[in-house]
PLY file of the C-alpha trace (Angstrom):
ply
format ascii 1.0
element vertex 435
property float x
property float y
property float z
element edge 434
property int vertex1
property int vertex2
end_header
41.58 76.93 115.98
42.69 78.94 112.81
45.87 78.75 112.40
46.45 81.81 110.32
45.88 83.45 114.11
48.79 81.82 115.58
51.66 84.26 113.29
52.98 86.78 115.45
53.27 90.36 113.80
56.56 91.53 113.56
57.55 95.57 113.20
57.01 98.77 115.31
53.83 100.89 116.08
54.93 104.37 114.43
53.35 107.73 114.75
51.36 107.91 111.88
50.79 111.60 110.84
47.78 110.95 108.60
45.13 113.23 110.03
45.83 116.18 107.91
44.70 114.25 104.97
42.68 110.99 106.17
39.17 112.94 106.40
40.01 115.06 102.85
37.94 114.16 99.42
39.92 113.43 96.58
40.31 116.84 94.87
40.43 117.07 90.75
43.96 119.01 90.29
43.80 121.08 86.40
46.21 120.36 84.58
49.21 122.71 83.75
49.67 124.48 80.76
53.09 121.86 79.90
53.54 118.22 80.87
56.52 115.89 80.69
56.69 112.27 80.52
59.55 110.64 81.07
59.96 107.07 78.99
60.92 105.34 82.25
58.40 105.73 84.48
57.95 101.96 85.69
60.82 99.34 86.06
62.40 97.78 83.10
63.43 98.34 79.99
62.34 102.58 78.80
59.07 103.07 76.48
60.12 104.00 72.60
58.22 107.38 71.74
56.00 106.85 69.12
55.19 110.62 68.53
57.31 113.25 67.14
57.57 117.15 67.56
54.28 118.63 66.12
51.97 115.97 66.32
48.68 116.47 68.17
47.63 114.07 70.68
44.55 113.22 72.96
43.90 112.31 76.25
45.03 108.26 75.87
47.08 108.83 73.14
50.27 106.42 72.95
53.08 108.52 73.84
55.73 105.63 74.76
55.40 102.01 73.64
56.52 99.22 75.49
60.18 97.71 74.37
58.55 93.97 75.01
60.44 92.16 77.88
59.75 94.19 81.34
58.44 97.38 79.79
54.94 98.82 79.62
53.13 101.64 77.12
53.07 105.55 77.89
50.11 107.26 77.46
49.05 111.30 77.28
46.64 112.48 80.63
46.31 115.57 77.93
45.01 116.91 74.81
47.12 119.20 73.06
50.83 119.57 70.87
53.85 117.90 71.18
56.47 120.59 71.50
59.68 118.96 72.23
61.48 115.65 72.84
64.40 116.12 75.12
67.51 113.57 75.69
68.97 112.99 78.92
72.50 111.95 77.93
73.59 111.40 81.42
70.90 108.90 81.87
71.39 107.03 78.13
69.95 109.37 76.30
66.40 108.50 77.98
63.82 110.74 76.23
61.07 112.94 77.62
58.00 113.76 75.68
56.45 117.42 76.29
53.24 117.95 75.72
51.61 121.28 75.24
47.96 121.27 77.22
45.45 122.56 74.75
42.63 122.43 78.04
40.15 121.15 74.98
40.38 117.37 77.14
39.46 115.91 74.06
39.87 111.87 74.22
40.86 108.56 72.95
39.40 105.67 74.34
40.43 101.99 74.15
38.26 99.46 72.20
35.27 97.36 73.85
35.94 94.21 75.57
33.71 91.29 74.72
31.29 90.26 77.45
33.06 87.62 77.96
36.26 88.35 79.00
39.42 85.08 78.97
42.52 85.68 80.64
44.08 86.57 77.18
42.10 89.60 76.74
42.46 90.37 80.42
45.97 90.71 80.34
46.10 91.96 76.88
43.56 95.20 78.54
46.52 95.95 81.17
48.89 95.68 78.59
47.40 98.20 76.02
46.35 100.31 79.17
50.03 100.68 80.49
49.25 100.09 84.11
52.05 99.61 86.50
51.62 98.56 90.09
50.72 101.61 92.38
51.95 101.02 95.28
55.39 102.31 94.47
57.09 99.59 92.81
55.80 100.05 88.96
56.31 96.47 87.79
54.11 95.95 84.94
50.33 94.83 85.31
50.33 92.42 82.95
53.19 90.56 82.81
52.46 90.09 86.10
49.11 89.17 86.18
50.52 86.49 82.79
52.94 84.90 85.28
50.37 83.92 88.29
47.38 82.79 85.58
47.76 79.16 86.10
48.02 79.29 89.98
46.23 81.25 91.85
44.54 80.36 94.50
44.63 82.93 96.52
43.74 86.93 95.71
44.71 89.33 98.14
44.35 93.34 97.30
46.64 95.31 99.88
44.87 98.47 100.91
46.85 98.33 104.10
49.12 101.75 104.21
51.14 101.68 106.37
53.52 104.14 105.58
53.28 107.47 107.93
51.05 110.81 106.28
50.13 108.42 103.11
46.40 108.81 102.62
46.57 108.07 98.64
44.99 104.33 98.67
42.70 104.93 101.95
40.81 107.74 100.11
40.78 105.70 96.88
39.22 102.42 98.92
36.44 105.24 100.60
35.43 107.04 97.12
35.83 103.85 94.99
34.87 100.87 97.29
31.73 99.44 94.61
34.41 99.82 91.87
37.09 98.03 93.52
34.83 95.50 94.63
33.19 94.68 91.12
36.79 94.54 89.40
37.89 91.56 92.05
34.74 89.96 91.37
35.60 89.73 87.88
39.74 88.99 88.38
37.92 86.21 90.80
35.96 84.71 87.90
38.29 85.39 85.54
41.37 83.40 87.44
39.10 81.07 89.52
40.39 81.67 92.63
39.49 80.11 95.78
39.75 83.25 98.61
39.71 86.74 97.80
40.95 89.43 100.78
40.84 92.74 101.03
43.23 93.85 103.31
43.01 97.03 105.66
44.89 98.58 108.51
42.14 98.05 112.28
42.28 102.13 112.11
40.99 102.66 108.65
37.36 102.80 109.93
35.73 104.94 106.76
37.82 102.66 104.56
36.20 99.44 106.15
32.77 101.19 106.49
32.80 101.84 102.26
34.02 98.02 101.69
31.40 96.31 103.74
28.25 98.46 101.95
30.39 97.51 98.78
30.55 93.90 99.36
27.42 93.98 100.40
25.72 95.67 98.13
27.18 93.48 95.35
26.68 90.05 97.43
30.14 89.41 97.61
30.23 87.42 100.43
33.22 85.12 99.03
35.22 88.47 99.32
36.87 88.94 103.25
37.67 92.37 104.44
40.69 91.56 106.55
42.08 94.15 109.17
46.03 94.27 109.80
47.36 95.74 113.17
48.66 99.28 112.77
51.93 98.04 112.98
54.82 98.83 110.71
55.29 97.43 107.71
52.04 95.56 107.52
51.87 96.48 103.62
54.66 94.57 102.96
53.95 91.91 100.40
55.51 88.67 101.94
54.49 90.06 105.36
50.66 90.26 104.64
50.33 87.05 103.06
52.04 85.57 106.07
49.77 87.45 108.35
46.46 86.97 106.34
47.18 83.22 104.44
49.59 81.54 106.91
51.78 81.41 104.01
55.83 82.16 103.57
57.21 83.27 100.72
60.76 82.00 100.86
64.28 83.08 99.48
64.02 83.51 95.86
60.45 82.46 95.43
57.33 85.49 94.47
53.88 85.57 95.98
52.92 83.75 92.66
55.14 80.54 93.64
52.72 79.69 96.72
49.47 80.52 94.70
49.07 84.60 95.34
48.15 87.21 93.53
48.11 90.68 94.79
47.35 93.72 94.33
48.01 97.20 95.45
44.33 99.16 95.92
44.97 101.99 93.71
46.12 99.75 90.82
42.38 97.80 91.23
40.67 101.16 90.79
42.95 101.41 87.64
42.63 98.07 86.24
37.98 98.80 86.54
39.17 102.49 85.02
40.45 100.02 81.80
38.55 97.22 81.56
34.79 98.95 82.34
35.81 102.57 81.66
37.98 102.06 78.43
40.75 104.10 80.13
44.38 104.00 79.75
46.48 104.62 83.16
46.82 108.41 82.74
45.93 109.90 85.98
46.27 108.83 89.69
45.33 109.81 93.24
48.37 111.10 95.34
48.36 112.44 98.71
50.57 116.02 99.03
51.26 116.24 102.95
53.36 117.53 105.36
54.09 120.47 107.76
55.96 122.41 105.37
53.20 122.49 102.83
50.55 124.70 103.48
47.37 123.41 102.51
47.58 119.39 102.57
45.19 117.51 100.31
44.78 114.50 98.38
44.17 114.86 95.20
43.61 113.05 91.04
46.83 113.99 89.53
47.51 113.50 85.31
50.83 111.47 84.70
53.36 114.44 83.45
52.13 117.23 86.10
55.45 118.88 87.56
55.44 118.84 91.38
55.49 122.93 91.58
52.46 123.09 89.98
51.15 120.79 92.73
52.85 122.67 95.38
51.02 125.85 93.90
47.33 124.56 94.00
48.49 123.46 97.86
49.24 127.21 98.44
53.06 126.83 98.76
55.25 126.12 101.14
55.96 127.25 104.82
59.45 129.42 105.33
62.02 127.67 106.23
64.40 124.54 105.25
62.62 121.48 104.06
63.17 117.96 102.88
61.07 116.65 99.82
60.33 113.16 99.68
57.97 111.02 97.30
56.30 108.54 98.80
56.41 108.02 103.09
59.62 109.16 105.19
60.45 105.39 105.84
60.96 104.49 102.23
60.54 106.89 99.95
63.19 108.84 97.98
64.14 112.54 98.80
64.77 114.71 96.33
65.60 118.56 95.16
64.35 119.17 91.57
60.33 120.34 92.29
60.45 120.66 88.80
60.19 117.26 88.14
56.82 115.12 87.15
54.65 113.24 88.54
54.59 109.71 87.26
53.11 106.25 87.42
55.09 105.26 90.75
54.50 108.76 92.49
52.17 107.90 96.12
52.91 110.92 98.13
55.17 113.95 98.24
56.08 114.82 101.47
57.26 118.01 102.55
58.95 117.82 106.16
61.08 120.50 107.98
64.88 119.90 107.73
66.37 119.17 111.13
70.20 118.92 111.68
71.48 115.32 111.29
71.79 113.83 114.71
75.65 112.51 115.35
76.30 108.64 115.17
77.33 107.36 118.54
78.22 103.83 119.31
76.31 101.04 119.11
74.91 100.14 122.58
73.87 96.65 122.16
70.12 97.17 122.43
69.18 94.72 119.80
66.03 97.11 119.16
67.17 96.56 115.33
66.95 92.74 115.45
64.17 92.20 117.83
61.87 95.12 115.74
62.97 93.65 111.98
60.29 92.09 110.27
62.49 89.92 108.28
64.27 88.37 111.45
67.41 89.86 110.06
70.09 90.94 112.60
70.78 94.41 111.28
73.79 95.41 113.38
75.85 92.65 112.32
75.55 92.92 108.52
76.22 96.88 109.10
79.53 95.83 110.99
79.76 93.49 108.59
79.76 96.48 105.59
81.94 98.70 107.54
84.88 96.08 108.02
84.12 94.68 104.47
83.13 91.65 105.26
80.75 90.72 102.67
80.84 86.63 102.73
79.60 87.48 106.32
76.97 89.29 105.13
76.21 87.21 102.81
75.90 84.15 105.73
73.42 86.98 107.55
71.27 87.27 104.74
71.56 91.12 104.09
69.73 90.09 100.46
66.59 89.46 102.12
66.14 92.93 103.85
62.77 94.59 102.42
64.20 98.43 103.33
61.77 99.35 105.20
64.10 101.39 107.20
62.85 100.22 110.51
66.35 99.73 112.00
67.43 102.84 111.41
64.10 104.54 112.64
64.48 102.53 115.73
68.31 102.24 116.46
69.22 104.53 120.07
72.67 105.19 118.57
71.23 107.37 115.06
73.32 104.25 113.33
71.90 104.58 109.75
72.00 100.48 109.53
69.25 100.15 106.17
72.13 102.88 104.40
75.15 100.15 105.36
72.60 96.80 104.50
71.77 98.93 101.00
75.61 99.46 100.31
76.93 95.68 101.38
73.85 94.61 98.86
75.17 96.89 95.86
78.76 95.67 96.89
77.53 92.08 96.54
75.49 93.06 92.90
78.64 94.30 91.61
80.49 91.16 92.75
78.43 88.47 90.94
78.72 90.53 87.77
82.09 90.33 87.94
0 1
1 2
2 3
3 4
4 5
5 6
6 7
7 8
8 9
9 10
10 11
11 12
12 13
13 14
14 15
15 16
16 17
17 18
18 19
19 20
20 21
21 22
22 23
23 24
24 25
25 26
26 27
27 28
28 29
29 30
30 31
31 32
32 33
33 34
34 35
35 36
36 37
37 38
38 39
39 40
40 41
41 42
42 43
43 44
44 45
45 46
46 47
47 48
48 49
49 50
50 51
51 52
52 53
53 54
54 55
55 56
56 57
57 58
58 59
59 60
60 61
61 62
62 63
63 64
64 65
65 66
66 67
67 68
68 69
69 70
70 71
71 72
72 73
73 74
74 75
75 76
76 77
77 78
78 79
79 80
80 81
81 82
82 83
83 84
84 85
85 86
86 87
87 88
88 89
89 90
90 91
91 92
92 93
93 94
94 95
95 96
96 97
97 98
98 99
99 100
100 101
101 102
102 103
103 104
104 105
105 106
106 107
107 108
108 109
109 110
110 111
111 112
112 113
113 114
114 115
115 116
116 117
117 118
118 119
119 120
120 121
121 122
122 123
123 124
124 125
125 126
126 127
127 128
128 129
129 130
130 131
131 132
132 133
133 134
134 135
135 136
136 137
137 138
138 139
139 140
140 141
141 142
142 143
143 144
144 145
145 146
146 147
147 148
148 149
149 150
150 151
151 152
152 153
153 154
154 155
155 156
156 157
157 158
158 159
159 160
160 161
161 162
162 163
163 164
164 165
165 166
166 167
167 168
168 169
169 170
170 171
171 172
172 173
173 174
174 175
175 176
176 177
177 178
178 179
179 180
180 181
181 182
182 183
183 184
184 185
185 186
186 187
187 188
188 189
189 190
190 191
191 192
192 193
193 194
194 195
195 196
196 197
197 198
198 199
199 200
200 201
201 202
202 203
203 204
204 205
205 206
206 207
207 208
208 209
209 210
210 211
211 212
212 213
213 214
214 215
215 216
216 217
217 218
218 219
219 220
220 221
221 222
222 223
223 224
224 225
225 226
226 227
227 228
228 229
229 230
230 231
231 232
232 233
233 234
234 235
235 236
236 237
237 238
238 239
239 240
240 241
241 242
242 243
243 244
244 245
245 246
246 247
247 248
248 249
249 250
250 251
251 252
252 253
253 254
254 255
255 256
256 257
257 258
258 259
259 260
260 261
261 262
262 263
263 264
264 265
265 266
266 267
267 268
268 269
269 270
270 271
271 272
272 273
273 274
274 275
275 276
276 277
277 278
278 279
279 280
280 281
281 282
282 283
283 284
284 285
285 286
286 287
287 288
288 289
289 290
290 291
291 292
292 293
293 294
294 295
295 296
296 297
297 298
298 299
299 300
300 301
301 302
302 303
303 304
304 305
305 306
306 307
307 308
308 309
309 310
310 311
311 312
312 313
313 314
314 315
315 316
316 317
317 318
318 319
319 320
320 321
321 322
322 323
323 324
324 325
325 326
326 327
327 328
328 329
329 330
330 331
331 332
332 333
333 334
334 335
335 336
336 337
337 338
338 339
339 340
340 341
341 342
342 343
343 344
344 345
345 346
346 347
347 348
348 349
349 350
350 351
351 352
352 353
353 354
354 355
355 356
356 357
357 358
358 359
359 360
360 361
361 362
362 363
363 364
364 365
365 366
366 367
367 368
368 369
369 370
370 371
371 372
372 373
373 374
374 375
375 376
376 377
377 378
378 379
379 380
380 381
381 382
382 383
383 384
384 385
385 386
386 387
387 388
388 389
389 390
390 391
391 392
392 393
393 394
394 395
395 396
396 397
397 398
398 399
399 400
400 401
401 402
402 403
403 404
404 405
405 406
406 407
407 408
408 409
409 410
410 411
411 412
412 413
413 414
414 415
415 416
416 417
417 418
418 419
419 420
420 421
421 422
422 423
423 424
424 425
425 426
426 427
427 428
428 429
429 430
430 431
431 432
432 433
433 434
């Protein structure tokens, strides 16, 4: 018996709203005539500029160099004229380089690798590249692909997305399955590691169909191709290596500690664009969805593209009042400014009709929250535990090790918005040990 069978999933089977994009080719989008690049787009400490107003620049030309520490480089997706460098005093004077689009596309590529590639110049490639992880989070590539070097055992590349209308990574895994598959052949080499998965959702069928001729083709056979349940929030980090390895990542500890390294599909396809292409991370696939937006597509976006000129070349919006959100509905951030740019973290932008809020009413003791959370967390309590400021308590319920993915709220009877109180008893709790 394997006993990797014998986990139960945890989580709730959610509509998934991906069939206006799931059967769409990933389009090319032009680029507009201005881009913007903020020097924080990935977590850490913000990129220094290292071009001034005037210059001319190339597609791959360093825009924003990493600050060492957690920081990462900043790169142009255009060629063309640096016409301003704005200040955003209210967020420390971060700075935003604007680049001009001269449509020439001229480029600047990054040197050769040798043949031969060591761990050194592997992670030294992701560094100079600037890649961030893609699946929303934007920790740097390479610091952490420095940290696991020593122990992996395990490789496991999440293509599992589970969050509702996101089609980003499944159309990157169908147009890019022998590219994806050659790049974990060589991280596999590269950090000798004993299993290599590929993990999908059961329903991703074209996905699984372009892996297996991949793997095939390339005799990959040490390579799985695992398939997930549809069930929410199978691309959960700790959760898939429970479900796939067996393994638990515990309080405190990273996928690294127990031998894991993983890796979001879309940052893969970005790590083969820099190590066999030459590429710096510049451009990514995003998935523009919705029932307010006209014409859904996915398409290749360049880092710095403002989200109107998006919604343009998706032929606008419907009439009527609508909620904008980048990245799914069940954790991804709303916002108003459709003005703003594209950057390295940027999955989806969702465009959903407003409804009116519906009114909190009292709890009525269905445990739905704690019998659906994939954590084993007890929701309800650590919300009542917010609300009467009881924070040791929520401390002794473990409200730290909630993973937001909002399923409590999406699930709770009463409209009790439970992840908002667990998010606000956590900040409560920050500001208390910095005290």
């Amino acid at each position: 018996m394997n006993i990797r069978k014998l986990f139960s999933v945890r989580g709730v089977r959610i509509p998934d709203h991906k069939e206006m994009t799931k059967d769409l080719k990933v389009e090319s989008l032009k680029a507009p005539k201005l881009l913007y690049f903020p020097m924080d787009m990935h977590i850490g400490k913000p990129a220094k500029p290292t071009v001034k107003v005037g210059d001319f620049v190339k597609i791959g030309t360093l825009l924003g160099e990493s600050e060492g520490g957690v920081s990462t480089n900043i790169h142009s997706s255009v060629s063309g004229k640096v016409v301003s460098i704005l200040k955003d005093e209210s967020r420390g004077d971060l700075e935003t380089v604007i680049i001009e689009n001269d449509y020439r596309d001229d480029k600047v590529k990054l040197k050769d690798l040798d043949e031969n590639i060591t761990t050194e110049d592997f992670m030294k490639r992701l560094e100079e590249a600037g890649i961030t992880g893609k699946g929303g989070a934007g920790f740097p590539a390479h610091i952490k692909y420095d940290m696991e070097r020593n122990k992996s055992k395990y490789l496991v590349i999440n293509g599992a997305e589970c969050e509702p209308y996101s089609t980003a990574d499944h159309r990157c895994m169908v147009g890019y399955a022998n590219e994806i598959v050659k790049i974990i052949q060589l991280i596999d080499e590269i950090y000798e590691v004993d299993e290599a998965y590929i993990a999908v959702e059961e329903h991703m069928t074209e996905s699984k169909d372009a892996l297996n001729k991949a793997l095939k083709e390339n005799n990959a056979e040490h390579i799985t191709l695992h398939e997930l349940p549809a069930i929410y929030p199978q691309g959960h980090s700790g959760l898939q290596i429970h479900q796939i390895l067996g393994l638990e990542i515990k309080e405190g500890q990273r996928s690294g500690d127990i031998g894991v390294l993983q890796s979001n599909v879309s940052t893969i396809k970005a790590i083969y664009d820099a190590v066999f292409n030459n590429e710096s991370f510049h451009k990514r696939i995003i998935t523009v969805t919705g029932p307010m937006i006209k014409n859904p597509k996915n398409l290749m976006v360049r880092i710095g593209t403002s989200v109107d000129h998006i919604v343009e070349a998706c032929g606008g919006f419907h009439e009527g009042e609508r909620m904008n959100i980048s990245g799914g509905p069940m954790m991804g951030k709303s916002f108003d400014d459709i003005g703003l740019p594209v950057d390295k973290d940027t999955t989806t932008l969702l465009f959903l009709k407003k409804h009116p809020k519906e009114e909190e009413r009292a709890c009525i003791r269905c445990a739905k929250c704690v019998n659906c959370c994939p954590v084993s967390l007890q929701p309800i309590l650590i919300s009542n535990a917010y609300r009467n400021r009881e924070y040791k308590m929520g401390i002794d319920l473990k409200s730290e090790s909630c993973i937001s993915c909002g399923i409590c709220t999406y699930i709770c009877p009463s409209r009790i918005n439970l992840l908002e109180d667990i998010q606000k008893l956590n900040k409560e709790l920050e500001g208390k040990e910095d005290e």
